[in-house]
FIPA-937929 format. One record per residue (C-alpha): residue number from 0; residue in one letter; x negated, z negated, y negated. Coordinates in steps of 0.2 Angstrom, whole numbers, plus 2048, in hexadecimal, padded with zeros to 3 digits. Each point is the difference from the previous one (the first is absolute). Layout:
N
<r><seq>NUM</seq><type>a</type><px>X</px><pz>Z</pz><py>Y</py></r>
...
END
This chain:
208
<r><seq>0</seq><type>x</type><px>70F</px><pz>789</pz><py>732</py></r>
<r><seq>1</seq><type>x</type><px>7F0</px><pz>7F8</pz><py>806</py></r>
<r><seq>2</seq><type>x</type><px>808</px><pz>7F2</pz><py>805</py></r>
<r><seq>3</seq><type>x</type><px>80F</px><pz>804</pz><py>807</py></r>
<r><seq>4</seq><type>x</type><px>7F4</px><pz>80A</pz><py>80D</py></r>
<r><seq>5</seq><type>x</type><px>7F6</px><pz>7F1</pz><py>802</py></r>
<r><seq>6</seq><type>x</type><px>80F</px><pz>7F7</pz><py>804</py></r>
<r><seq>7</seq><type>x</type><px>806</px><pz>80D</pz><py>80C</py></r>
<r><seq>8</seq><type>x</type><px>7F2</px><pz>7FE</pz><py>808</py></r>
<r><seq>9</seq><type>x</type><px>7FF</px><pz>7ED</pz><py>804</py></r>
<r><seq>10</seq><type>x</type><px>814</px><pz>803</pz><py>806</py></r>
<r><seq>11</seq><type>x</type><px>7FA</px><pz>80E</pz><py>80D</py></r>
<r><seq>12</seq><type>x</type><px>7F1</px><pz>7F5</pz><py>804</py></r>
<r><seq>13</seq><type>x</type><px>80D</px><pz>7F0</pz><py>803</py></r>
<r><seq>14</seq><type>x</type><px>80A</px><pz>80D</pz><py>80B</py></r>
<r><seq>15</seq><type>x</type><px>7F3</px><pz>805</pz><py>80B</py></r>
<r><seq>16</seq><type>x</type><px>7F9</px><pz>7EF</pz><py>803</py></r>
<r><seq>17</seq><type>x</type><px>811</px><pz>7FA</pz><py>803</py></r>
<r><seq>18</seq><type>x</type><px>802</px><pz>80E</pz><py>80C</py></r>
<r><seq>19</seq><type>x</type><px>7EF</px><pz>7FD</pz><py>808</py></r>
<r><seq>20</seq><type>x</type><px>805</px><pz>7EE</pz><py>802</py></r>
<r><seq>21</seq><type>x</type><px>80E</px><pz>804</pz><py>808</py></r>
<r><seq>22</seq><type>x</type><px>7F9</px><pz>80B</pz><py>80D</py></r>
<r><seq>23</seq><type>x</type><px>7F3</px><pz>7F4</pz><py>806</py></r>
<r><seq>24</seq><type>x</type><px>80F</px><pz>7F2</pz><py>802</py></r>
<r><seq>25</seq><type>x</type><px>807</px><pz>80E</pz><py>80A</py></r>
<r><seq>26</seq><type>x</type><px>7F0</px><pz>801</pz><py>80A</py></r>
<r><seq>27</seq><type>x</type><px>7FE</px><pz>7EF</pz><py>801</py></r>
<r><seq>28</seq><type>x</type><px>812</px><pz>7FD</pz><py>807</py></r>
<r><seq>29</seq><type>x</type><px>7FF</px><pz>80C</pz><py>80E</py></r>
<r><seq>30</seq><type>x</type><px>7EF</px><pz>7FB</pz><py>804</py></r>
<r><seq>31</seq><type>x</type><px>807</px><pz>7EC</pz><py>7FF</py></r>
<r><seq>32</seq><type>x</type><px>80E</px><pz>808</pz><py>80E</py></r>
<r><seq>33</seq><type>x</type><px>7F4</px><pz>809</pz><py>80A</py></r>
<r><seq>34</seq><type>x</type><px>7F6</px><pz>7F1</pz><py>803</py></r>
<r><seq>35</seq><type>x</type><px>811</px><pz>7F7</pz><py>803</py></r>
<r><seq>36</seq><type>x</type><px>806</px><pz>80D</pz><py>80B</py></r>
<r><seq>37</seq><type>x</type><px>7F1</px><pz>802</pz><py>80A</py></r>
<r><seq>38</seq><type>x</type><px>7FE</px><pz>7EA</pz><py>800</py></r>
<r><seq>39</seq><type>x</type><px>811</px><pz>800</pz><py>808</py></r>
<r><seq>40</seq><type>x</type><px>7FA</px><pz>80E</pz><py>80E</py></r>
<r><seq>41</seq><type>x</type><px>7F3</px><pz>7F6</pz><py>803</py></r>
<r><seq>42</seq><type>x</type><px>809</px><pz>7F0</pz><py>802</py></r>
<r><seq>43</seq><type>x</type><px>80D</px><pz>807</pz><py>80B</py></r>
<r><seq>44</seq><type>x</type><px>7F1</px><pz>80A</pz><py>80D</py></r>
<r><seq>45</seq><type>x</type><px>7F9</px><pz>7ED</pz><py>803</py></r>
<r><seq>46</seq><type>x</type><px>810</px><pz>7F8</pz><py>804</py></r>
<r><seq>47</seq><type>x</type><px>7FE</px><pz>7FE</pz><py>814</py></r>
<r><seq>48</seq><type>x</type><px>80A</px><pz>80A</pz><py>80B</py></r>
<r><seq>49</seq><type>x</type><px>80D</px><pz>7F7</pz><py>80A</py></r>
<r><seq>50</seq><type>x</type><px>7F8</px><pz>801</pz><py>812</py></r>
<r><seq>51</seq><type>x</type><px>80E</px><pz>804</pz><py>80E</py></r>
<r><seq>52</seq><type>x</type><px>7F4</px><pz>7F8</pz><py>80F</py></r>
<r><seq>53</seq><type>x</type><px>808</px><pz>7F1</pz><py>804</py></r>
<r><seq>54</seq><type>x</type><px>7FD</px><pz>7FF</pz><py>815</py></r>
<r><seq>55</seq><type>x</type><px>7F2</px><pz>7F8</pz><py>808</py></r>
<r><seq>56</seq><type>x</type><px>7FE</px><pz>810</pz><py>80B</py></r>
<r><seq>57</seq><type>x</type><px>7F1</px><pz>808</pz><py>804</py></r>
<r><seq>58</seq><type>x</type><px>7FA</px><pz>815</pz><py>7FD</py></r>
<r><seq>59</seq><type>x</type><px>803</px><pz>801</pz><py>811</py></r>
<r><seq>60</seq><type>x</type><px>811</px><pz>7F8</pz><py>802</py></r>
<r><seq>61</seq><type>x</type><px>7FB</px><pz>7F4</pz><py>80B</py></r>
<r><seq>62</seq><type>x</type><px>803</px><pz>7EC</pz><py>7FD</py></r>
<r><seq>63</seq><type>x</type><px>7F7</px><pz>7F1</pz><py>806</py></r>
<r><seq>64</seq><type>x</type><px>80B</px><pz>7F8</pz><py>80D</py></r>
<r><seq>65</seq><type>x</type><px>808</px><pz>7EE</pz><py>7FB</py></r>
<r><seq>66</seq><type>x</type><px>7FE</px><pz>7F7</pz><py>810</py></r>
<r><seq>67</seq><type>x</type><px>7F3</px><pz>7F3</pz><py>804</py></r>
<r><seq>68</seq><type>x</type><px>7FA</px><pz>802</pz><py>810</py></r>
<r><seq>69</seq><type>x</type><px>80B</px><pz>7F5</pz><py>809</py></r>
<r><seq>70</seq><type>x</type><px>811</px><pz>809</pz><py>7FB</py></r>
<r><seq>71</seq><type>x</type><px>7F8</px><pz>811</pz><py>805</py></r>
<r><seq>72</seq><type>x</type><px>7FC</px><pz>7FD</pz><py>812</py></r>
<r><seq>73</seq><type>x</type><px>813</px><pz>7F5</pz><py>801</py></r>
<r><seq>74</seq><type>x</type><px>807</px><pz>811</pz><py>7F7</py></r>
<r><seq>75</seq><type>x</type><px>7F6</px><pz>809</pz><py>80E</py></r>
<r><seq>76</seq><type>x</type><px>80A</px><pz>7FB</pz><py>80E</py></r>
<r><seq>77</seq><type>x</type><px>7F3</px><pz>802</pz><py>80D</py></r>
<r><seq>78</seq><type>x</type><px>7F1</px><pz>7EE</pz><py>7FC</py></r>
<r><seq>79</seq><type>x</type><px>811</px><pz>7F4</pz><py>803</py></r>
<r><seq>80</seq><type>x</type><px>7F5</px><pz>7F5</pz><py>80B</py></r>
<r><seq>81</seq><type>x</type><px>7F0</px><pz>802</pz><py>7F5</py></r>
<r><seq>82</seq><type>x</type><px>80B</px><pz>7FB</pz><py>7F1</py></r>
<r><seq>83</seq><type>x</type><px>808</px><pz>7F0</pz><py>80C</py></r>
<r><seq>84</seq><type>x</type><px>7EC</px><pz>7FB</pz><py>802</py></r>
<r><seq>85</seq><type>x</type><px>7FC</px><pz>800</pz><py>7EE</py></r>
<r><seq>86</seq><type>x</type><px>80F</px><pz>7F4</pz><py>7FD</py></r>
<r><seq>87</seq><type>x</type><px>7FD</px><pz>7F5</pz><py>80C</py></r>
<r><seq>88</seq><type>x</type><px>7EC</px><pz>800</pz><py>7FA</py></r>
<r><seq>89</seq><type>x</type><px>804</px><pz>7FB</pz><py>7EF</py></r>
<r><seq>90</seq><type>x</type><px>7FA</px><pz>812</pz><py>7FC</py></r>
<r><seq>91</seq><type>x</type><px>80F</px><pz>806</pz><py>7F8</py></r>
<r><seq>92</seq><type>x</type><px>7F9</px><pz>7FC</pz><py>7ED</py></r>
<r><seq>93</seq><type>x</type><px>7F0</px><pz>806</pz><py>802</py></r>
<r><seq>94</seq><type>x</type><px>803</px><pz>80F</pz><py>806</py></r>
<r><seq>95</seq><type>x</type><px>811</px><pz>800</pz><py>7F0</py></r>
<r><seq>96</seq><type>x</type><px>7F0</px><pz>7FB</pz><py>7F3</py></r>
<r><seq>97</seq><type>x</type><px>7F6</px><pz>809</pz><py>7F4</py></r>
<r><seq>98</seq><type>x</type><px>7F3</px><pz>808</pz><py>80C</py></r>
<r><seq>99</seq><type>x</type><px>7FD</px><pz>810</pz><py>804</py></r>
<r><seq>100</seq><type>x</type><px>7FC</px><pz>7FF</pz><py>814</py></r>
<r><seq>101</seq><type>x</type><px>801</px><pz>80D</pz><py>80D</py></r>
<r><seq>102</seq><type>x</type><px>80A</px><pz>7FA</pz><py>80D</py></r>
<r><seq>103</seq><type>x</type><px>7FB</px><pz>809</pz><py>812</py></r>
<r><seq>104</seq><type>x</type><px>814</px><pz>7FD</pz><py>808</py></r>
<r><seq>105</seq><type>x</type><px>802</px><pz>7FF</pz><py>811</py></r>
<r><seq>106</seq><type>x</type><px>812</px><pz>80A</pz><py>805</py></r>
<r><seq>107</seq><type>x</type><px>80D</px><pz>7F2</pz><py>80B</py></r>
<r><seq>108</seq><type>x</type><px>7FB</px><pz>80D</pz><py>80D</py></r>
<r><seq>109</seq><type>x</type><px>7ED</px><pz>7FB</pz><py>7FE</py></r>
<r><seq>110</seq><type>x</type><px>806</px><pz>7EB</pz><py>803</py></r>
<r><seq>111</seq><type>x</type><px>80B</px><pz>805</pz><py>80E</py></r>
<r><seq>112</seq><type>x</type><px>7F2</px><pz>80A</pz><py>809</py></r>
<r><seq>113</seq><type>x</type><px>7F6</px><pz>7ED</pz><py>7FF</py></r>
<r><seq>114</seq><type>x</type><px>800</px><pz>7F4</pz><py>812</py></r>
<r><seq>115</seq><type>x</type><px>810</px><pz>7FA</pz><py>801</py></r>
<r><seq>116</seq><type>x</type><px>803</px><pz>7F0</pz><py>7F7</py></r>
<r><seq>117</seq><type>x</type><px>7F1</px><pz>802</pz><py>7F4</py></r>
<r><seq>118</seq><type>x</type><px>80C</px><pz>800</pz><py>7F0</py></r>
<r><seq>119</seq><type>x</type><px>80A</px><pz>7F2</pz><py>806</py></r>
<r><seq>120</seq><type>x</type><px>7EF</px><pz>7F6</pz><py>803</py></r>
<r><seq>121</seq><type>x</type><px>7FB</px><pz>805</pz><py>7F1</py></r>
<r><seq>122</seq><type>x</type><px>80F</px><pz>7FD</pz><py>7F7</py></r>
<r><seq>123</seq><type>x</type><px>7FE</px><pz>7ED</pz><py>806</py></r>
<r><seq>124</seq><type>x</type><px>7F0</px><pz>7FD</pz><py>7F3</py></r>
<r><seq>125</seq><type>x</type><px>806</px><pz>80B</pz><py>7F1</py></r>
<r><seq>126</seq><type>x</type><px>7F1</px><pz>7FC</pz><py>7F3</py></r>
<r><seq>127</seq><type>x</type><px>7F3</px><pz>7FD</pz><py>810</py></r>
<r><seq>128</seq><type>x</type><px>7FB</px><pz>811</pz><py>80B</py></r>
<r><seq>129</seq><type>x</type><px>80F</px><pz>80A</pz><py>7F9</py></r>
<r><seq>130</seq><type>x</type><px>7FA</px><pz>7FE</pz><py>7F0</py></r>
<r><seq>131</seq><type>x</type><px>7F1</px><pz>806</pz><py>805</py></r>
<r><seq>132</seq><type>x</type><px>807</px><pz>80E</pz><py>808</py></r>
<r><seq>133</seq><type>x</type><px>809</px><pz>805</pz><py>7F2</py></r>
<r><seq>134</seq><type>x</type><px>7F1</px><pz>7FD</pz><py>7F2</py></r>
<r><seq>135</seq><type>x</type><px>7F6</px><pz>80A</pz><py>80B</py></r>
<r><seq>136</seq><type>x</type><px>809</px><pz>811</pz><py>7F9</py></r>
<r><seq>137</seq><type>x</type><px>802</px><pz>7FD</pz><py>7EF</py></r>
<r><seq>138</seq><type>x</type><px>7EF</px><pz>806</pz><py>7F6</py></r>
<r><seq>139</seq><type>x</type><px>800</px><pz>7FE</pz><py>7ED</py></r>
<r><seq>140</seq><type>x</type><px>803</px><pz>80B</pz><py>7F3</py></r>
<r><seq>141</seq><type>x</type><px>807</px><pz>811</pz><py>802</py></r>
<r><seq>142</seq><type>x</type><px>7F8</px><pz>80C</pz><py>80D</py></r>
<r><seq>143</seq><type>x</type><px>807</px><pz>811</pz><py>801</py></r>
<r><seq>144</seq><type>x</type><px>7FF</px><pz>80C</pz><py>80F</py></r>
<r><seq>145</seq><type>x</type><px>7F2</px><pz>809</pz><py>7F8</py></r>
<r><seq>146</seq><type>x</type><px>7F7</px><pz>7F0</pz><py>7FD</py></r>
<r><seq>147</seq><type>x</type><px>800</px><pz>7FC</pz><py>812</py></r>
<r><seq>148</seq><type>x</type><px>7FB</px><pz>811</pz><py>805</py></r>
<r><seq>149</seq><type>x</type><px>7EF</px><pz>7FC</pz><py>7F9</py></r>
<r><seq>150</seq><type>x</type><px>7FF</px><pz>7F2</pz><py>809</py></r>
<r><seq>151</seq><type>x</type><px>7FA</px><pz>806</pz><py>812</py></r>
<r><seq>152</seq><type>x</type><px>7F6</px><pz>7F5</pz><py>80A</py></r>
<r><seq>153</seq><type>x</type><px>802</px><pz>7F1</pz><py>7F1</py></r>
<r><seq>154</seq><type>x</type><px>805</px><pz>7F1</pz><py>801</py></r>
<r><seq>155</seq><type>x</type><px>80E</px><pz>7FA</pz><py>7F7</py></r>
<r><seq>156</seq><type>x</type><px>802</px><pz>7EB</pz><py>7FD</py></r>
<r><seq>157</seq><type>x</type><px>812</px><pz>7FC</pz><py>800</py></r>
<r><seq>158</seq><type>x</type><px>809</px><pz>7F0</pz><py>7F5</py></r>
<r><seq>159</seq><type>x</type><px>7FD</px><pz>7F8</pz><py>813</py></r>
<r><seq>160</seq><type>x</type><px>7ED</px><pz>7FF</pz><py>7FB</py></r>
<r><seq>161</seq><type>x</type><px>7FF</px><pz>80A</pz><py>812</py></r>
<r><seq>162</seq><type>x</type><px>7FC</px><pz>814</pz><py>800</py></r>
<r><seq>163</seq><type>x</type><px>805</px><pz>811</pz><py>808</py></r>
<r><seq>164</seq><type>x</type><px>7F6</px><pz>80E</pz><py>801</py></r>
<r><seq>165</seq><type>x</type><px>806</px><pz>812</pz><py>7F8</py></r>
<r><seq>166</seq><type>x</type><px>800</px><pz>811</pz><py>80C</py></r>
<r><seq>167</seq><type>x</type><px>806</px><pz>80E</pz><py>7FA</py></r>
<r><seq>168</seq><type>x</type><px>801</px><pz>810</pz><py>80C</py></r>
<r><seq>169</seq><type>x</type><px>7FA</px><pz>814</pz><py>7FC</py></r>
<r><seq>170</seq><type>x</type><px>814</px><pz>801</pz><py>7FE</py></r>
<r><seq>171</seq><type>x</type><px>801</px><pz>7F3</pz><py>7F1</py></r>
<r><seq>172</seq><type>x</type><px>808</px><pz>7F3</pz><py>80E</py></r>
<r><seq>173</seq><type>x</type><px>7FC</px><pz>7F0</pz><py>7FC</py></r>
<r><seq>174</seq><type>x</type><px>7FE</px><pz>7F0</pz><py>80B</py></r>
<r><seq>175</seq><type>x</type><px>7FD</px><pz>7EF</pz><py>7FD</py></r>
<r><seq>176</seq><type>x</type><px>7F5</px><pz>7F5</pz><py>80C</py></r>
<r><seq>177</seq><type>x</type><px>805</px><pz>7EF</pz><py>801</py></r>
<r><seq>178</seq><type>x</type><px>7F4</px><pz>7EF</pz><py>805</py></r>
<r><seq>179</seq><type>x</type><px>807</px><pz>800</pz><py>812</py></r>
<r><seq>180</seq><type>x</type><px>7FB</px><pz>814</pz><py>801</py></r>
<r><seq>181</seq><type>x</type><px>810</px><pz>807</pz><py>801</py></r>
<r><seq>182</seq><type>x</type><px>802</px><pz>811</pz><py>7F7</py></r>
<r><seq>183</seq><type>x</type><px>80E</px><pz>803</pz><py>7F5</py></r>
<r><seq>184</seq><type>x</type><px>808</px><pz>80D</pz><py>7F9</py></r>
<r><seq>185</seq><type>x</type><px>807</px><pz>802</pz><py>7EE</py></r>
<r><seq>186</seq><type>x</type><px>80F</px><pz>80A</pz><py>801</py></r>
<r><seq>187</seq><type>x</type><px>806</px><pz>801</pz><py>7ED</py></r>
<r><seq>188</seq><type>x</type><px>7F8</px><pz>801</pz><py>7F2</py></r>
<r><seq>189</seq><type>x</type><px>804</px><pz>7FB</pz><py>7EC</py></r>
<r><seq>190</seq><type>x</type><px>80E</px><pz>7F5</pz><py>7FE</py></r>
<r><seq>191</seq><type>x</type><px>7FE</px><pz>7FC</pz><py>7F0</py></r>
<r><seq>192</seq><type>x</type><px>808</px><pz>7F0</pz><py>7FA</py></r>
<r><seq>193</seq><type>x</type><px>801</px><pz>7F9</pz><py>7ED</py></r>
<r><seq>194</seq><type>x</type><px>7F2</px><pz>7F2</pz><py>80A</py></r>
<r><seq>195</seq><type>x</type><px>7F4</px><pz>80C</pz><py>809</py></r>
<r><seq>196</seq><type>x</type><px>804</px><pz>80A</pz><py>80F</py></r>
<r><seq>197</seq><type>x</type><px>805</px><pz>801</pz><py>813</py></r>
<r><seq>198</seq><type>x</type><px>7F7</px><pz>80A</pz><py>80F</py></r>
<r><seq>199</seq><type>x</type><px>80A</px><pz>7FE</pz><py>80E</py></r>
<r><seq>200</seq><type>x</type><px>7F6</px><pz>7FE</pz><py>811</py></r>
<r><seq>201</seq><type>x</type><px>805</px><pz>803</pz><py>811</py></r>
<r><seq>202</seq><type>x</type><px>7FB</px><pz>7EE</pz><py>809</py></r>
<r><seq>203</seq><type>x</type><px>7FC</px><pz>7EF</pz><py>7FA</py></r>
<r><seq>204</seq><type>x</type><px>7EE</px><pz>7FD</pz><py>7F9</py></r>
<r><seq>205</seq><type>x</type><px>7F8</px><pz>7EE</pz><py>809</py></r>
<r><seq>206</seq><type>x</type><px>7F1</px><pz>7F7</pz><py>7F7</py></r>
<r><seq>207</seq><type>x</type><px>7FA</px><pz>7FB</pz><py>80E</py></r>
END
């Protein structure tokens, strides 16, 4: 009787380890597809997001423009005679290059208001006194409106090697003193091009 209990025993003991065994593979499974589940989350919160952004635009809406410095003042429609100078200069790829200048541009209003013949004369030695003339408003790099308004009573040197002096009135007008002492106006302000940028002026700066 003894032993039959005893062997009663050992099969209930088999039974619960077996049972016990199974519940920790159980365990072990879910925790093994936990861990997968939570691998696979984890792998698919990393993959980068496809980003809808493709334009150049900026915040503001506003883009740079695309044309040199030549094309604007053609595209302008009122520097015909200016842009007729800087051809017959050998100017034309300079002012097309990598820059950036500031270009002070004199209107076709501001030549014609010159002595009568002065361009024609001109005209004759293209890369002599018009080229003069002409490198006489081109200033390197970029200078914006409010760059030039801090500059009252300076001295700015031009790609001429020559320099004009800066007023700017209790208004914000601003003028522009050539060698020869005549006074200037700049009418316009901040034409940007992809090159550097135009002011437009009312008259014809001389460098001497």
């Amino acid at each position: 009787m003894k032993t039959r209990t005893t062997r009663m025993s050992i099969a209930a003991a088999a039974a619960a380890l077996a049972l016990l065994a199974g519940a920790c593979s159980d365990d072990s499974d879910d925790a093994a597809a936990d861990a997968t589940a939570e691998e696979t989350t984890t792998t698919v919160a990393a993959e980068p997001t496809e980003d809808s952004s493709t334009d150049d635009s900026t915040d503001d809406g506003m883009a740079a423009s695309d044309q040199d410095l030549v094309d604007t003042a053609v595209a302008a429609g009122d520097f015909t005679t200016l842009v007729a100078a800087v051809q017959a200069a050998d100017l034309e790829d300079t002012l097309r290059g990598e820059g950036p200048f500031t270009v002070f541009a004199p209107t076709d209003a501001a030549f014609d208001a010159l002595p009568e013949g002065t361009v024609d004369t001109l005209l004759e030695d293209p890369t002599g006194q018009l080229a003069d003339i002409l490198t006489y408003h081109v200033v390197e790099g970029a200078v914006l409106a409010a760059d030039v308004a801090g500059l009252d009573g300076q001295e700015v040197t031009t790609v001429n090697g020559a320099t004009f002096t800066v007023g700017v009135g209790d208004d914000g007008s601003v003028t522009l003193t050539d060698a020869a002492g005549n006074e200037v106006g700049v009418t316009q302000t901040d034409i940007e091009t992809s090159n550097g940028v135009i002011h437009v002026i009312d008259a014809v700066l001389m460098p001497a």
